[in-house]
Backbone and ligand atoms as CSV (ligand in chain L), in Angstrom:
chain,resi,resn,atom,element,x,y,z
A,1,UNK,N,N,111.649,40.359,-90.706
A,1,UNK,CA,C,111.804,41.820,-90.761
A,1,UNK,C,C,113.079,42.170,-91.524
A,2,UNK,N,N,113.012,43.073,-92.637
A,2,UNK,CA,C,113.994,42.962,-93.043
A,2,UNK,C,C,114.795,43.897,-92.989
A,3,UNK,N,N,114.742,45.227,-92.109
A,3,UNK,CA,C,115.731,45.730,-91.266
A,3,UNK,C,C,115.992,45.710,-90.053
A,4,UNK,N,N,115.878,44.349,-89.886
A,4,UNK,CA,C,115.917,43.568,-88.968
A,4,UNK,C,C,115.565,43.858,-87.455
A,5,UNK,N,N,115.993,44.010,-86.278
A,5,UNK,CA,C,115.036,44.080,-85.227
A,5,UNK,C,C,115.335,45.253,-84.863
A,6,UNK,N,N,115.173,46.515,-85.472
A,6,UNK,CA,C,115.141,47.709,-85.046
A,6,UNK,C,C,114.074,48.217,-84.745
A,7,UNK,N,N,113.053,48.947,-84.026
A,7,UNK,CA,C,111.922,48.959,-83.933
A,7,UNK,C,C,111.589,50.716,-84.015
A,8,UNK,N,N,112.204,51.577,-84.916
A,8,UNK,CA,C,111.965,52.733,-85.637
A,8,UNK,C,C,111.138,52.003,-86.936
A,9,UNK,N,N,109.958,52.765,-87.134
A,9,UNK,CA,C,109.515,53.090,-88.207
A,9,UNK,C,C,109.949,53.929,-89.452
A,10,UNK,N,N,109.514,53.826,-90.062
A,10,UNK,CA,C,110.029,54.300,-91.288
A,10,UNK,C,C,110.259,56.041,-91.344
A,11,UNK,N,N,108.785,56.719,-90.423
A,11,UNK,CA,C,108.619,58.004,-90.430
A,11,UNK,C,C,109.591,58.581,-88.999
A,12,UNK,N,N,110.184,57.085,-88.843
A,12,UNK,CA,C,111.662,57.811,-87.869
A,12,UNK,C,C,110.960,57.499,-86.199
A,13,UNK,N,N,109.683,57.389,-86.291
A,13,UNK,CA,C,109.112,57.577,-84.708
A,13,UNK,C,C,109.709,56.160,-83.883
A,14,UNK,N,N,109.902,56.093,-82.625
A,14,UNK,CA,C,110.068,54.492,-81.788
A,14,UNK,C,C,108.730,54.002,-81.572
A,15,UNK,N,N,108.571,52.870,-81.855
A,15,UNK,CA,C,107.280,51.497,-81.485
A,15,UNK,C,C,106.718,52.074,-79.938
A,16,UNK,N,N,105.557,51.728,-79.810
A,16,UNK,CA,C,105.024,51.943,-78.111
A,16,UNK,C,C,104.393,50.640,-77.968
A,17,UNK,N,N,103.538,50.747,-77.027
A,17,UNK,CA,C,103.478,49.115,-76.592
A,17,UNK,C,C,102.400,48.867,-77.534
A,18,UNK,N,N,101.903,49.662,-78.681
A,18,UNK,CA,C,100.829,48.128,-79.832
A,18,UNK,C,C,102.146,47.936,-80.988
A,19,UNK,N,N,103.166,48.941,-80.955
A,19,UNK,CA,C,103.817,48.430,-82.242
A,19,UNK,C,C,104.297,49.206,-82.737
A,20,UNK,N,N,104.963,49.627,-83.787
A,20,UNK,CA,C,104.864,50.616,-85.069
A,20,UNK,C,C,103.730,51.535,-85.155
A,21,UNK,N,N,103.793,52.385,-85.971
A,21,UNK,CA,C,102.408,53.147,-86.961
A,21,UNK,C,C,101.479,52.501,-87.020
A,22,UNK,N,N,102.211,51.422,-87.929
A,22,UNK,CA,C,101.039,50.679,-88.817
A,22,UNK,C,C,100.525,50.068,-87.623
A,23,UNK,N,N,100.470,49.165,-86.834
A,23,UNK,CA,C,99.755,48.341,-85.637
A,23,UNK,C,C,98.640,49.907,-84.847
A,24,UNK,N,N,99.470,50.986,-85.564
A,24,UNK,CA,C,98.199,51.713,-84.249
A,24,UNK,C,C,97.182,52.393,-85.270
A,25,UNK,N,N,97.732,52.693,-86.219
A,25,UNK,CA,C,97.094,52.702,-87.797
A,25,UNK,C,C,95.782,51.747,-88.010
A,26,UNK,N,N,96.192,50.310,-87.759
A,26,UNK,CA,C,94.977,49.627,-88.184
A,26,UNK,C,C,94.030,49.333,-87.103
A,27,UNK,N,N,94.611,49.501,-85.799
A,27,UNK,CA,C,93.819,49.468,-84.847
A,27,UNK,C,C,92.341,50.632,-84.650
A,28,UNK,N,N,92.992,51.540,-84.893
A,28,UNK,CA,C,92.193,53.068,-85.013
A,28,UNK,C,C,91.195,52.737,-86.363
A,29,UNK,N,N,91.795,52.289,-87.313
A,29,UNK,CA,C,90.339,51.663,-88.434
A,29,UNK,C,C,89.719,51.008,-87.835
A,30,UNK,N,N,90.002,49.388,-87.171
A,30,UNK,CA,C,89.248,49.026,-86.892
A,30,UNK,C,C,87.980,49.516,-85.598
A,31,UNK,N,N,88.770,49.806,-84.959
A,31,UNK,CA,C,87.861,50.421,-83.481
A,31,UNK,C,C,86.725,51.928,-84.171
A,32,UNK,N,N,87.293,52.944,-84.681
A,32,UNK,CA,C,86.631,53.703,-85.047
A,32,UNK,C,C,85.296,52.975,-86.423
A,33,UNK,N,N,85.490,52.181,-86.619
A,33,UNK,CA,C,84.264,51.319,-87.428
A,33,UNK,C,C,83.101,51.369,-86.786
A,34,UNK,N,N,83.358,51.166,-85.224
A,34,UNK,CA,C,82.086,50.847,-84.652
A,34,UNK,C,C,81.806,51.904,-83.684
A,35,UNK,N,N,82.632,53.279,-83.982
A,35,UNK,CA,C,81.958,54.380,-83.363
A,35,UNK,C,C,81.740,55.948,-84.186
A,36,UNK,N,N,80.800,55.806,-84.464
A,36,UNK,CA,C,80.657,57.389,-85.624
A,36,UNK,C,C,81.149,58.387,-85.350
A,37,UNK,N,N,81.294,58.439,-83.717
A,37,UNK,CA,C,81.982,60.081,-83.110
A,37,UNK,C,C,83.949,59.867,-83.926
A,38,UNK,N,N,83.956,58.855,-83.249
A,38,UNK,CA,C,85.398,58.622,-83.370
A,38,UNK,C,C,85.515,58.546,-85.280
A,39,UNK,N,N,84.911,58.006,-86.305
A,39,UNK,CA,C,85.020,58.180,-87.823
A,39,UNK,C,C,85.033,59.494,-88.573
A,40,UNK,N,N,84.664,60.551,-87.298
A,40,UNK,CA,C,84.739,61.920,-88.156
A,40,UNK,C,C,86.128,62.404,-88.333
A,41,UNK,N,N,86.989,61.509,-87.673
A,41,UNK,CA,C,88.771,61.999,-87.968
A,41,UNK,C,C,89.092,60.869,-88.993
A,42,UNK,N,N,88.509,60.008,-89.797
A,42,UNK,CA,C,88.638,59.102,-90.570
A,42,UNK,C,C,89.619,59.574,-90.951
A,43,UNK,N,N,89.339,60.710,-92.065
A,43,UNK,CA,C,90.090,60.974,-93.631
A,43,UNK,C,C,91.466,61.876,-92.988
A,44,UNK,N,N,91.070,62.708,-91.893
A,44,UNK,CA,C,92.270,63.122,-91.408
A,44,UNK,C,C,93.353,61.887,-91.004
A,45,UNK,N,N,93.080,61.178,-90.284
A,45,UNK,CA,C,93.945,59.736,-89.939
A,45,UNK,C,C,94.160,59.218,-90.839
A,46,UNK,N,N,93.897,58.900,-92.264
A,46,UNK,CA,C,94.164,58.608,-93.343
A,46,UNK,C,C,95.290,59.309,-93.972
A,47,UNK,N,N,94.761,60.916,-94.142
A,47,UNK,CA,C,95.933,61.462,-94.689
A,47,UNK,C,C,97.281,61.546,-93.938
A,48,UNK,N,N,97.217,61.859,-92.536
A,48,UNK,CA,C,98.007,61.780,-91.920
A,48,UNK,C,C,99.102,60.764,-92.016
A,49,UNK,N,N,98.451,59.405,-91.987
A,49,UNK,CA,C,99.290,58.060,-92.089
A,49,UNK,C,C,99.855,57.504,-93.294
A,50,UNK,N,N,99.505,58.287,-94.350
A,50,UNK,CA,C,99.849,57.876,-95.832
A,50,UNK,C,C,100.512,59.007,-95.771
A,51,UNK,N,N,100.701,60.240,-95.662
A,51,UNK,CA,C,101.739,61.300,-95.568
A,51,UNK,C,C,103.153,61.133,-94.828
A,52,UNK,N,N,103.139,60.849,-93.658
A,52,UNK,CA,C,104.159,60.007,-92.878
A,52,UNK,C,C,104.812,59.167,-93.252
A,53,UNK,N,N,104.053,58.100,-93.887
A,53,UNK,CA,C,104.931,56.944,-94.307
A,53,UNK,C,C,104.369,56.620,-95.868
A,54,UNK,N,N,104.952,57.582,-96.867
A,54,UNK,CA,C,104.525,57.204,-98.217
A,54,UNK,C,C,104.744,56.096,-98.728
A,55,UNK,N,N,105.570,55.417,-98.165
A,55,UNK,CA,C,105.969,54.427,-99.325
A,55,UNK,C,C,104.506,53.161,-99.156
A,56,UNK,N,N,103.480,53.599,-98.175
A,56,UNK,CA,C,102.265,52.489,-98.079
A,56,UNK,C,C,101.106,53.911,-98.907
A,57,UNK,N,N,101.299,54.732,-99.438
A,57,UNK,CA,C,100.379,55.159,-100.487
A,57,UNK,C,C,101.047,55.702,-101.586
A,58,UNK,N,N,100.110,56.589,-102.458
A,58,UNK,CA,C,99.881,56.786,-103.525
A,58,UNK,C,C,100.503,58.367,-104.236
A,59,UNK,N,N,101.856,58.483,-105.094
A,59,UNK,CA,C,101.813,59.281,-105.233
A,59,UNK,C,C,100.707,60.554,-105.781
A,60,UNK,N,N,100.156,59.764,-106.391
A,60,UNK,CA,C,98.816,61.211,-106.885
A,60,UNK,C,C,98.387,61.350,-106.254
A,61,UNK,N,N,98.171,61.123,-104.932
A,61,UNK,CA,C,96.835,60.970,-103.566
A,61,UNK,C,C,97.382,62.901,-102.785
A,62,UNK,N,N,99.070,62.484,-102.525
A,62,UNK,CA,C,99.783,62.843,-101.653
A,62,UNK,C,C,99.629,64.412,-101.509
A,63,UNK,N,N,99.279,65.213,-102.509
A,63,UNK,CA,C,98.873,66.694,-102.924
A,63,UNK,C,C,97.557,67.064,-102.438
A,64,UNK,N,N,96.543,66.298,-102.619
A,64,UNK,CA,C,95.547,66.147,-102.368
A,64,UNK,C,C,95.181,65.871,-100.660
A,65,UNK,N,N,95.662,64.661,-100.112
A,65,UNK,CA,C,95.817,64.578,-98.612
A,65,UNK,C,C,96.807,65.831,-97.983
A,66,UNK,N,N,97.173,66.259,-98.055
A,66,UNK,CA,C,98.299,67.283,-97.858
A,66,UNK,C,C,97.210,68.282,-97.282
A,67,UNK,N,N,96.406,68.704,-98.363
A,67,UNK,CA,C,95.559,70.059,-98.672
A,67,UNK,C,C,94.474,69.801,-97.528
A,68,UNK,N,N,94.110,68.372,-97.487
A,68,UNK,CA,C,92.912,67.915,-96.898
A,68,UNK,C,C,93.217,68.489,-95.248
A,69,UNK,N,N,94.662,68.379,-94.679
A,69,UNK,CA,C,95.067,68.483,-93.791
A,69,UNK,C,C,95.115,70.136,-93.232
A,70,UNK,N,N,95.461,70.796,-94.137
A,70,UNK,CA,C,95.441,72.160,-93.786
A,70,UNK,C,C,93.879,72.351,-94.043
A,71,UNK,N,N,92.880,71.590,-94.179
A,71,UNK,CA,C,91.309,72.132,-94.431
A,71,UNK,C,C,91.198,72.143,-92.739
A,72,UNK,N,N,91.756,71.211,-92.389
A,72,UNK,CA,C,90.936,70.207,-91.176
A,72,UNK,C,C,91.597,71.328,-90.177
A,73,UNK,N,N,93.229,71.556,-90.451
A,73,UNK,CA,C,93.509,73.006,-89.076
A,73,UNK,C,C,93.419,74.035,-89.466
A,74,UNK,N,N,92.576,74.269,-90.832
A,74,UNK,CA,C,92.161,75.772,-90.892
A,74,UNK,C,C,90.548,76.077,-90.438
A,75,UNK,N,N,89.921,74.750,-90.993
A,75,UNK,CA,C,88.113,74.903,-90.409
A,75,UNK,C,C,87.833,73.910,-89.692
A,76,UNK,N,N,88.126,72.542,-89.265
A,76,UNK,CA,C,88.372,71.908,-88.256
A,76,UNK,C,C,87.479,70.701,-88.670
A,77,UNK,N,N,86.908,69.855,-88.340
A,77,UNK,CA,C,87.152,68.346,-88.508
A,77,UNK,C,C,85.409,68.889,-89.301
A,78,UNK,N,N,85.007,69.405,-88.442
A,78,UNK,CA,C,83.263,69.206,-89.281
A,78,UNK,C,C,83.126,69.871,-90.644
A,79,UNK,N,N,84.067,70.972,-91.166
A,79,UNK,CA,C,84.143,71.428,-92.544
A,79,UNK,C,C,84.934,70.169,-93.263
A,80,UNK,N,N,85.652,69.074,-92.942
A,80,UNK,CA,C,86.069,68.078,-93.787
A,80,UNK,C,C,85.479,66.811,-93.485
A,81,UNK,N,N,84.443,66.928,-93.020
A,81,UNK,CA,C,83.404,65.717,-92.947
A,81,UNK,C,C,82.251,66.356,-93.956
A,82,UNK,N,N,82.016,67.614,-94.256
A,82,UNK,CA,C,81.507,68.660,-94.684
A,82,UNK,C,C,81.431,68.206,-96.301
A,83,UNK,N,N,83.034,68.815,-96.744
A,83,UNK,CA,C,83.232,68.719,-98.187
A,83,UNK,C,C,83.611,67.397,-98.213
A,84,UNK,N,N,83.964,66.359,-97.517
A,84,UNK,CA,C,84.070,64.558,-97.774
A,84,UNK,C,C,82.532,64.488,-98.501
A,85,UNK,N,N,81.764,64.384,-97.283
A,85,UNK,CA,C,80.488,63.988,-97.609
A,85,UNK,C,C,79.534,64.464,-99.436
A,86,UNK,N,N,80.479,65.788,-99.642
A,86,UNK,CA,C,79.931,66.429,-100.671
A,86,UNK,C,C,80.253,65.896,-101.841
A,87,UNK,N,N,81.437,65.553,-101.731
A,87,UNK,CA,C,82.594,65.070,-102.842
A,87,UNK,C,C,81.319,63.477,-103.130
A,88,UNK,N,N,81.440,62.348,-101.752
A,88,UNK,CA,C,80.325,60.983,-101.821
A,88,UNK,C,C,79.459,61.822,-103.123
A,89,UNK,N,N,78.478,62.352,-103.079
A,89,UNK,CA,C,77.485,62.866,-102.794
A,89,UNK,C,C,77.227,63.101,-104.465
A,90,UNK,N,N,78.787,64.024,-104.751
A,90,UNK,CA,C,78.720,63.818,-106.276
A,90,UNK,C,C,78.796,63.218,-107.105
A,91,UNK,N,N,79.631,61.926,-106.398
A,91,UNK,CA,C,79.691,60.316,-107.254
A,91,UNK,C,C,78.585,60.001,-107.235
A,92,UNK,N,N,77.579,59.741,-106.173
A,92,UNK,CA,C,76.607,58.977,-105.792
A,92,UNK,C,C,75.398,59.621,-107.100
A,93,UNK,N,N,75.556,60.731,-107.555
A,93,UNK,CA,C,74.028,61.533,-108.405
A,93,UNK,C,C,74.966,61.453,-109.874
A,94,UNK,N,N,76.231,60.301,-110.137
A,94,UNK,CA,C,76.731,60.302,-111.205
A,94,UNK,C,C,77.412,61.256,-111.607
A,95,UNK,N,N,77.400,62.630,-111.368
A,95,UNK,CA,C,78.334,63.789,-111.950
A,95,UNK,C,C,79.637,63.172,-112.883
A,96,UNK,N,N,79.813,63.633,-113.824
A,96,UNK,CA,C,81.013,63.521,-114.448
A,96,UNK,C,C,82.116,64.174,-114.345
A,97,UNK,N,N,81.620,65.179,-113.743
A,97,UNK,CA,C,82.974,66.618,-113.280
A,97,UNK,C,C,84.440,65.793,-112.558
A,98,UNK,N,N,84.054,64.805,-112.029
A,98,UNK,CA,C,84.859,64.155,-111.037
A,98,UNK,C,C,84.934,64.747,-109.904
A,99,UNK,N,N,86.153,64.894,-109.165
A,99,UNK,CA,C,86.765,65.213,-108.019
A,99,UNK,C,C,86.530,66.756,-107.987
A,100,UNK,N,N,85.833,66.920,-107.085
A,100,UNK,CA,C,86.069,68.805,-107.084
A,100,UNK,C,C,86.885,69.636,-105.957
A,101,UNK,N,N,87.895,69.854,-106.843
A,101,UNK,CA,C,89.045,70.280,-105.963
A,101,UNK,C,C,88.691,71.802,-105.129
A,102,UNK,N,N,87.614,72.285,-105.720
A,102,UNK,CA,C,87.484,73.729,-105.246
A,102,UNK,C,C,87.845,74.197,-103.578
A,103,UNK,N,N,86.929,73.358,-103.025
A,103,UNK,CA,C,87.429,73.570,-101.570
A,103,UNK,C,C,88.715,73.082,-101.317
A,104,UNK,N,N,89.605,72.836,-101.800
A,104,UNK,CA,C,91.092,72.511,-101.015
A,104,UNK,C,C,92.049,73.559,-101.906
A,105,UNK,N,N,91.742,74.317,-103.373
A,105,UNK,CA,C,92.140,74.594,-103.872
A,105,UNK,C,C,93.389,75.939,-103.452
A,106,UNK,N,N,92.718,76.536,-102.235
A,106,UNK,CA,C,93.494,77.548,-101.846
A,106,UNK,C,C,94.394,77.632,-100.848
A,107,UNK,N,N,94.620,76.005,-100.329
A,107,UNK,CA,C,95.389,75.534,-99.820
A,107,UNK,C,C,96.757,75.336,-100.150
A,108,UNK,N,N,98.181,75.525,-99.494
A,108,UNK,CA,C,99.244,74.748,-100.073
A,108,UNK,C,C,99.049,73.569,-100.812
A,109,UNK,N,N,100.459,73.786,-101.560
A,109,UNK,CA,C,100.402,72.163,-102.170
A,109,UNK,C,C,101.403,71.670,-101.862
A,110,UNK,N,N,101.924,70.304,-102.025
A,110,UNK,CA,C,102.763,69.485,-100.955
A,110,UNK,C,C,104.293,69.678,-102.238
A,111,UNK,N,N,105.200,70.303,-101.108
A,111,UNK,CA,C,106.301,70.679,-101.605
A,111,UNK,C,C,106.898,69.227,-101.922
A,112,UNK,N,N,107.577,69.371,-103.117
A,112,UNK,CA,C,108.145,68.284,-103.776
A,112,UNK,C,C,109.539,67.796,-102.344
A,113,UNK,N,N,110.149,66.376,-102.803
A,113,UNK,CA,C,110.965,66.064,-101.648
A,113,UNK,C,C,111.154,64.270,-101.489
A,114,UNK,N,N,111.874,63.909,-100.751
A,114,UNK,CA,C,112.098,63.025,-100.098
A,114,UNK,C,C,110.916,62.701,-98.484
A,115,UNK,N,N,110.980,61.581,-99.171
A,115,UNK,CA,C,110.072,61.154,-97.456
A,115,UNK,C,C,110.489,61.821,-95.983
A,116,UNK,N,N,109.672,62.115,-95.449
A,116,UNK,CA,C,110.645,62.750,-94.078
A,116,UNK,C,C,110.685,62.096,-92.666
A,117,UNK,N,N,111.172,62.074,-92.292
A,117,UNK,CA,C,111.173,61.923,-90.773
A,117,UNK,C,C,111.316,62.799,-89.932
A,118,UNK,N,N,111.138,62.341,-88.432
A,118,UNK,CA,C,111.064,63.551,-87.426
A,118,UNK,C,C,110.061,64.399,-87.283
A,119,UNK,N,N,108.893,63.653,-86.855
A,119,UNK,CA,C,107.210,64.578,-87.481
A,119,UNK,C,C,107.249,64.562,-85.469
A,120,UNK,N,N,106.842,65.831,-85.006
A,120,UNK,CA,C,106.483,66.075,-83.882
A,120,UNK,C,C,105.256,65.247,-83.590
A,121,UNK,N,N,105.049,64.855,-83.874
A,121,UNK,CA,C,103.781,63.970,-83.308
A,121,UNK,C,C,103.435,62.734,-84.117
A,122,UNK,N,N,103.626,61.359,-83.535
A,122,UNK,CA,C,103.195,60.601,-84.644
A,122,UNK,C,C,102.572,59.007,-84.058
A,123,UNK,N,N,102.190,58.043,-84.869
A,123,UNK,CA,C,101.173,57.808,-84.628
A,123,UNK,C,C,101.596,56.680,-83.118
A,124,UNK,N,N,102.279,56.166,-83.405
A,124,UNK,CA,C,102.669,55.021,-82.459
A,124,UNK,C,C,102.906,55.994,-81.086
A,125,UNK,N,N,103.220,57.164,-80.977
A,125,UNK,CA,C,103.053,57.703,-79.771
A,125,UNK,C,C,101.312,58.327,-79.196
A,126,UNK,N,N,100.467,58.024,-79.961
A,126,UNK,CA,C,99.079,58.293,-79.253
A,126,UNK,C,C,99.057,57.430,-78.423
A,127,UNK,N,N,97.852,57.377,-77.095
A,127,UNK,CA,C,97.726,57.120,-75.926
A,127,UNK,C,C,96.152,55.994,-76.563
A,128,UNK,N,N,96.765,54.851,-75.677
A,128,UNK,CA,C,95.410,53.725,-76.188
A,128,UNK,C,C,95.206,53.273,-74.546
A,129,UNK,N,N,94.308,53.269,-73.914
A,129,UNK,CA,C,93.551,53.098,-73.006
A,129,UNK,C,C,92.813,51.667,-72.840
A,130,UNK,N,N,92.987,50.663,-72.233
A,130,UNK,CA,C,91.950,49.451,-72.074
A,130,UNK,C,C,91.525,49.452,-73.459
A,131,UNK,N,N,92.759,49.220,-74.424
A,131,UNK,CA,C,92.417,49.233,-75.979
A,131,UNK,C,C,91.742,49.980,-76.804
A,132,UNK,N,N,91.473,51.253,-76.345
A,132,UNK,CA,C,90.923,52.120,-76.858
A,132,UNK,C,C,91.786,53.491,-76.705
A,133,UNK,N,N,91.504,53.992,-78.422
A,133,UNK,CA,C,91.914,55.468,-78.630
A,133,UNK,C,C,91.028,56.632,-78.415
A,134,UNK,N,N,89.576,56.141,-78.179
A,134,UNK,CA,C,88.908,57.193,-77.174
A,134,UNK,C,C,88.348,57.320,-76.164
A,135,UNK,N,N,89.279,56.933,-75.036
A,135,UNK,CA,C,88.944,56.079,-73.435
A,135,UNK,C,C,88.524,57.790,-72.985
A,136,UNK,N,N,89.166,58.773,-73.588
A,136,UNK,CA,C,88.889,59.713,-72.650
A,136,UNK,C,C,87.734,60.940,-73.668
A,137,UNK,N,N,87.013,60.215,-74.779
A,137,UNK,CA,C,86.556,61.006,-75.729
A,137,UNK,C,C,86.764,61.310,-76.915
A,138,UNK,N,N,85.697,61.641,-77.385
A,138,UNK,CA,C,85.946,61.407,-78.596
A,138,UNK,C,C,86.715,62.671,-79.517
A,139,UNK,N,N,86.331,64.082,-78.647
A,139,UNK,CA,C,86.699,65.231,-79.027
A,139,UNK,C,C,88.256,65.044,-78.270
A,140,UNK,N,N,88.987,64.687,-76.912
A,140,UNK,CA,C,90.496,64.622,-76.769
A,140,UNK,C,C,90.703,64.032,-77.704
A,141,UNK,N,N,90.479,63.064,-78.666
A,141,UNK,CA,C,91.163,61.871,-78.951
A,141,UNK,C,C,91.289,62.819,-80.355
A,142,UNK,N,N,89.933,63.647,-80.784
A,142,UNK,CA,C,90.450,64.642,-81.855
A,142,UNK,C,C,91.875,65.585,-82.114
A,143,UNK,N,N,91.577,66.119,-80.921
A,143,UNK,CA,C,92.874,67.038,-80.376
A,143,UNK,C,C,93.801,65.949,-80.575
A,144,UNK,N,N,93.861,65.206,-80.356
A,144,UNK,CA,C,95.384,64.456,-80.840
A,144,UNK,C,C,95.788,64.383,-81.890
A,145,UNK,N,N,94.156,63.862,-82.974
A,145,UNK,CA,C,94.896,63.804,-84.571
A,145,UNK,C,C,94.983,64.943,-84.750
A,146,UNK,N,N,94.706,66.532,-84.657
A,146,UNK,CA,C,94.980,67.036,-85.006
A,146,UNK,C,C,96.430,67.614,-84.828
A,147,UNK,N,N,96.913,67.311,-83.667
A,147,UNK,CA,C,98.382,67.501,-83.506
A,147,UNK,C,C,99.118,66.819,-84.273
A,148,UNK,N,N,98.516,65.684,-84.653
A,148,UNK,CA,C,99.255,64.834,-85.506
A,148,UNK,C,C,99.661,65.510,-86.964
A,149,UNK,N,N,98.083,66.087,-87.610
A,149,UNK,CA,C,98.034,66.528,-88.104
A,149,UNK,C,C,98.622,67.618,-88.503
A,150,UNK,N,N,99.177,68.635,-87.286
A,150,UNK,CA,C,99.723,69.836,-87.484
A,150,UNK,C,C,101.026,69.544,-88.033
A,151,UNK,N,N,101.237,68.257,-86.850
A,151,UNK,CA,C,102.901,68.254,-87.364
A,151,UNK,C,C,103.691,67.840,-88.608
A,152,UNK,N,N,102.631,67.021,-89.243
A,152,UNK,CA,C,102.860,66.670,-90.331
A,152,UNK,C,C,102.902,67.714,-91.691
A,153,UNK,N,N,101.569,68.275,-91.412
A,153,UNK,CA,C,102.131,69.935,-92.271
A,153,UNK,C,C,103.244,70.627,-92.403
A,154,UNK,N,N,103.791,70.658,-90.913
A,154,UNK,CA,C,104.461,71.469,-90.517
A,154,UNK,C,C,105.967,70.785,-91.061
A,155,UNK,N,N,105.966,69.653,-90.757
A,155,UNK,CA,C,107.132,68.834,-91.171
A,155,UNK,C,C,107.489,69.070,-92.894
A,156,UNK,N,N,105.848,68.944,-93.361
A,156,UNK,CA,C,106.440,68.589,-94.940
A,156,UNK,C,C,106.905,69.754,-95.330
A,157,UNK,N,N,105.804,70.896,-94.782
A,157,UNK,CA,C,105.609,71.887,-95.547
A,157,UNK,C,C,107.787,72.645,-95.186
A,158,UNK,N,N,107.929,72.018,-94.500
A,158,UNK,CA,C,109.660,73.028,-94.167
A,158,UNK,C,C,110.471,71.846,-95.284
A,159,UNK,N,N,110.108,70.584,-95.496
A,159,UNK,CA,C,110.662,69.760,-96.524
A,159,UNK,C,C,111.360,70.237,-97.946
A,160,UNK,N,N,112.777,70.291,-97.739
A,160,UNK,CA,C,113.351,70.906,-99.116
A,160,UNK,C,C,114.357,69.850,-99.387
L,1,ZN,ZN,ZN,105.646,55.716,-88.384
């Protein structure tokens, strides 16, 4: 480890008992694989966790996940399973248009900045149950990313 045995993450949060982010990060991929209720917060848990801790994604992504996030707490998880699926949908029939930004378009865009820390909600503090992140459901376990979610908006979007 090469800041050696401190057990803050990068996005500033303390380790819980799976680990870091990342340990609860890949856990939530893997487990939500084998349940469809729990995959409809996919892309939100995605953006969320690459927003938090950029330096494991992509700057061109980061504008884009940003927007995705205010879709999800402005129309809520089934309008971004909604336009996900649409976006598949246009690769899949070949379109050349590419990416169609229309639905996120009237969204903020992710204020320029430094990585942040101090996100009110983050990932290593969700609640895992007899190894599971939806011991109590699949819709609580929503309500969580979306807090996650909020805070991360909320964090970047005050980011100057
Ligand atoms: Zn973190």
């Amino acid at each position: 480890m090469i800041q050696g045995m401190t057990d803050r993450c990068d996005c500033g949060a303390a380790a819980g008992p799976l680990g870091r982010c990342a340990d609860y990060y890949y856990a939530i991929l893997a487990e939500e694989q084998a349940d469809p209720g729990m995959y409809r917060w996919h892309n939100p848990v995605v953006c969320c966790y690459l927003l938090q801790h950029p330096a494991e994604g992509h700057q061109n992504h980061f504008d884009v996940q940003f927007r995705w996030l205010q879709l999800l707490l402005d129309q809520g998880v089934e309008a971004v399973v909604r336009v996900a699926a649409y976006q598949v949908s246009r690769n899949r029939h070949g379109s050349r248009r590419g990416y169609d930004m229309t639905p996120l378009e009237k969204y903020a865009p992710l204020p320029p900045g430094e990585p942040a820390t101090g996100f009110a909600a983050s990932f290593s503090a969700l609640p895992v149950v007899g190894g599971s992140f939806v011991f109590d459901g699949v819709e609580a376990y929503g309500r969580r990313v979306e807090a996650v979610a909020a805070a991360t908006v909320e964090r970047l979007s005050a980011r100057t």
